[in-house]
C-alpha positions in Angstrom: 23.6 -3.7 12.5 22.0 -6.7 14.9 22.5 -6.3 18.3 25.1 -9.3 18.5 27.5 -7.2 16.0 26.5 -4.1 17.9 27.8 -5.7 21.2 31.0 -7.5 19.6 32.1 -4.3 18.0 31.4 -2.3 22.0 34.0 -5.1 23.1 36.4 -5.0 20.7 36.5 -1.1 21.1 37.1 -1.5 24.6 40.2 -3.8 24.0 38.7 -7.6 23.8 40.7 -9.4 21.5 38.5 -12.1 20.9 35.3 -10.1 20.4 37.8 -8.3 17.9 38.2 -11.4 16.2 34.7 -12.4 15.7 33.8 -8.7 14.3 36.1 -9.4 11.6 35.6 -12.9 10.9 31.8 -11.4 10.3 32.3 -8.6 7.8 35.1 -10.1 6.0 32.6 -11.3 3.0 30.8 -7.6 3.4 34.8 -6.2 2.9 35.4 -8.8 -0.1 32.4 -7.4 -2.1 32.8 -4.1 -1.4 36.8 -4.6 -2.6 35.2 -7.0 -5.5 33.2 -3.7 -6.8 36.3 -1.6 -7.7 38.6 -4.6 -7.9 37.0 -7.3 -9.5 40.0 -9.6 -9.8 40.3 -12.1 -7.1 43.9 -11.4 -5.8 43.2 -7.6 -6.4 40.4 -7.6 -4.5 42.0 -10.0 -1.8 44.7 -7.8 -1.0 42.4 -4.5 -0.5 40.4 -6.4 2.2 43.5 -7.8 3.6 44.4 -4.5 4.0 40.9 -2.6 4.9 40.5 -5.5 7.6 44.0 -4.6 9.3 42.8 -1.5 9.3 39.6 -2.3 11.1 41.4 -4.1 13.6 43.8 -1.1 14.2 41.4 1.6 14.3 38.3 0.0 15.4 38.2 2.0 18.9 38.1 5.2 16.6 34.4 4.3 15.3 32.7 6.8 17.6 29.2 5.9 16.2 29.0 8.2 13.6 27.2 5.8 10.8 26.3 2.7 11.1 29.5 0.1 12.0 28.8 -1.3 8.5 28.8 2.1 7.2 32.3 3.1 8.6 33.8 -0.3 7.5 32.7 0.7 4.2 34.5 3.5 3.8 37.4 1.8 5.1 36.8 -0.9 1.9 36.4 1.3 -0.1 39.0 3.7 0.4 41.7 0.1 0.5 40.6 -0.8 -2.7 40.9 2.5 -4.4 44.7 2.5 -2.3 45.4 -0.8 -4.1 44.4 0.1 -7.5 46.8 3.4 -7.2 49.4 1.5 -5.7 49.4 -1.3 -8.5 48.5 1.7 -10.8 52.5 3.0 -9.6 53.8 -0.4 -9.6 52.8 -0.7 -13.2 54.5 2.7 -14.8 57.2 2.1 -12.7 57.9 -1.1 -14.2 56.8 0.3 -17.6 53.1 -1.1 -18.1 51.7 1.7 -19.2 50.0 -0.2 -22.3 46.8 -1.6 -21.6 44.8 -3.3 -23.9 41.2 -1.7 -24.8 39.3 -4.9 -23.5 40.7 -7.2 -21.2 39.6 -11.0 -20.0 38.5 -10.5 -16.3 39.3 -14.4 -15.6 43.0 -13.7 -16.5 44.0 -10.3 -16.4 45.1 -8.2 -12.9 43.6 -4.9 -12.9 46.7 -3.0 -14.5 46.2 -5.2 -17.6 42.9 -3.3 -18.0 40.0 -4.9 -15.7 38.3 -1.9 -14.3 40.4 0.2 -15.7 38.1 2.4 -16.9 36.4 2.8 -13.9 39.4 3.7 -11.8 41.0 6.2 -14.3 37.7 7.5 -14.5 37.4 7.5 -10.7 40.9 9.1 -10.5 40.2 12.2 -13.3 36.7 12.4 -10.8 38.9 13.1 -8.0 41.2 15.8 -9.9 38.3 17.7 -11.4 35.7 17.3 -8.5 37.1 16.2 -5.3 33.9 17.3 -3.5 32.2 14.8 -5.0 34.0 12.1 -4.9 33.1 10.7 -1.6 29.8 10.8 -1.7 29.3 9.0 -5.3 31.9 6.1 -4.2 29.4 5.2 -0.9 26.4 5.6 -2.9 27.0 3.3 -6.3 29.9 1.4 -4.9 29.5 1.0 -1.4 25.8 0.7 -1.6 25.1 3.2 1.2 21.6 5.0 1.8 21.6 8.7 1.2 21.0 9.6 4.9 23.7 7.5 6.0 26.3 8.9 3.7 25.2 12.5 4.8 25.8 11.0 8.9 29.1 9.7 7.9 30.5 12.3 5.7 28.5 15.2 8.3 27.2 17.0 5.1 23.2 18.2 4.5 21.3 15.0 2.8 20.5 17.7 -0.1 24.4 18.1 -0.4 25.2 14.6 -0.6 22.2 13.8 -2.9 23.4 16.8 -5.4 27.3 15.5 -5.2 26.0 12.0 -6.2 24.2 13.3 -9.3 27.3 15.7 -10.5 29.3 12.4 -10.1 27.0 10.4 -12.0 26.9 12.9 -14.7 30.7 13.0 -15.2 31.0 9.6 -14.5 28.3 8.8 -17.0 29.9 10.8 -19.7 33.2 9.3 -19.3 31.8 5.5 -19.6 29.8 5.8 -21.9 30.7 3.3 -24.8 32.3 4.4 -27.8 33.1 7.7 -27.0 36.4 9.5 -25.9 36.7 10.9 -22.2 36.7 14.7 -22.5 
């Protein structure tokens, strides 16, 4: 992190408002794309970061250093945008969308209508099966965290982390691969 961000986020954990302000004004396009990777809708993504940035400003005196800021604010993103996906996932058998279409236009179509869908059911049956694993593989490939970071943030052995990321990937693989059936 530079040392400006480093001394706006000291403020805004001791209770400056404006300092708060400027820390999220700064790593609102870092929460967008890290929404953007699970959520790659517009509105979709849009309303994970609207809701990972709230809660960056409500739990910013939390971050006790543990990671890198950037680090911590990614987990934040990417947890909201796995939240939203669920919560529009609900929204959608709730109201009865439960067919999606194999292939769906990402210009037009919200993520329930099948944008990423395979990815977050995938995701989802990654969670049931493995939640170990989970964690670590989300940071990694769609949070774009270094190994040694995720094992400071998650406070798991780097040889842990490193061996979670490659059982994901191996699951995850198998269950995106084109033109098969998920097991």
């Amino acid at each position: 992190m530079d040392a400006e961000l480093d001394e706006l986020v000291r403020a805004a954990r001791a209770g400056d408002g404006p300092a708060l302000e400027e820390v999220l004004v700064r790593i609102r396009p870092l929460v967008m794309r890290r929404c953007a990777r699970f959520l790659p809708h517009p509105q979709d993504a849009e309303e994970a970061a609207q809701d990972a940035l709230l809660a960056v400003s409500t739990k910013i005196a939390t971050y006790v250093g543990r990671g890198t800021f950037i680090g911590w604010v990614t987990v934040i993103a990417s947890n909201s945008a796995r939240a939203t996906y669920r919560s529009m996932r609900r929204r959608a058998d709730t109201a009865g969308a439960t067919d999606v279409p194999d292939a769906a236009d990402p210009r037009t179509t919200s993520v329930i209508a099948g944008t990423r869908l395979d990815l977050m059911e995938s995701l989802g049956e990654l969670e049931r099966r493995h939640p170990a694993v989970v964690e670590a593989f989300v940071l990694r490939d769609l949070g774009a965290l270094p190994y040694d970071e995720i094992a400071e943030l998650t406070a798991v052995p780097l040889g842990t982390v490193k061996d979670r990321i490659h059982q994901a990937r191996l699951f995850m693989r198998e269950r995106l691969r084109p033109g098969l059936d998920p097991p």
